[in-house]
N, C-alpha and C positions, 0 to 999 in steps of 0.2 A: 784798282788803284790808279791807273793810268787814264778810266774812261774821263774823267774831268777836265787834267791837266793836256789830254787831248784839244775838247774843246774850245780850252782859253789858246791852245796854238792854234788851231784852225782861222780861230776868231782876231787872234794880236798877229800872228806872223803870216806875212808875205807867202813865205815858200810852201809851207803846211797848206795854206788856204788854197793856192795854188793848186795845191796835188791834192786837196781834198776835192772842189770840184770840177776837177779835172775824169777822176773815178766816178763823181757823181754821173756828169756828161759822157762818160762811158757806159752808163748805166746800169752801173753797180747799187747794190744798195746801199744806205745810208750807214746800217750796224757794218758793215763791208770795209766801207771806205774809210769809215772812224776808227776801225780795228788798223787798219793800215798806219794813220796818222798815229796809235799810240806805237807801233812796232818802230817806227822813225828814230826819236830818242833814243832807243834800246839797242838802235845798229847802229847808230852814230857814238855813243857811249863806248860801245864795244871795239869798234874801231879805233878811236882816240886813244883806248886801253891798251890796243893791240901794237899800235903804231909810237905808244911814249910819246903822244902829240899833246896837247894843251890846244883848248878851246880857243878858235879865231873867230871873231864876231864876224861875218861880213858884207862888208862895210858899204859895198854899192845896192843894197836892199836897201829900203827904206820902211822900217818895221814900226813907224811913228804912230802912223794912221791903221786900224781895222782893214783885213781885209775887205769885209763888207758889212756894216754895220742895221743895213737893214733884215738879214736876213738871220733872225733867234725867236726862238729856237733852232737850231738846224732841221734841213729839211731833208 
């Protein structure tokens, strides 16, 4: 359920992208490092539950642009 909405983070956000090939250049495998990006949401969620906190966008990312738009399917 999460492999998807993985993808479109890796792909739209900044920080996912980031940490996906980050793992990748660690030389992790791909199913590896995507399992990673879906577990992200699921500890941040948990957390914000945890804490009575409310989602902060932020704001010094710039999540306008792909992180990298040449590179789909993922590798």
């Amino acid at each position: 359920m999460l492999y998807m909405p993985a993808f479109c983070a890796i792909r739209f956000n900044k920080q996912f992208g980031d940490k996906y090939y980050a793992l990748r250049a660690m030389g992790k495998p791909a199913k590896v490092a995507i399992t990673a990006i879906m577990r992200k949401p699921i500890i941040l969620a948990n957390a914000l539950i945890r804490d009575n906190r409310k989602w902060v966008k932020n704001r010094l990312i710039n999540t306008d642009t792909p992180v990298n738009q040449t590179i789909w399917p993922l590798q």
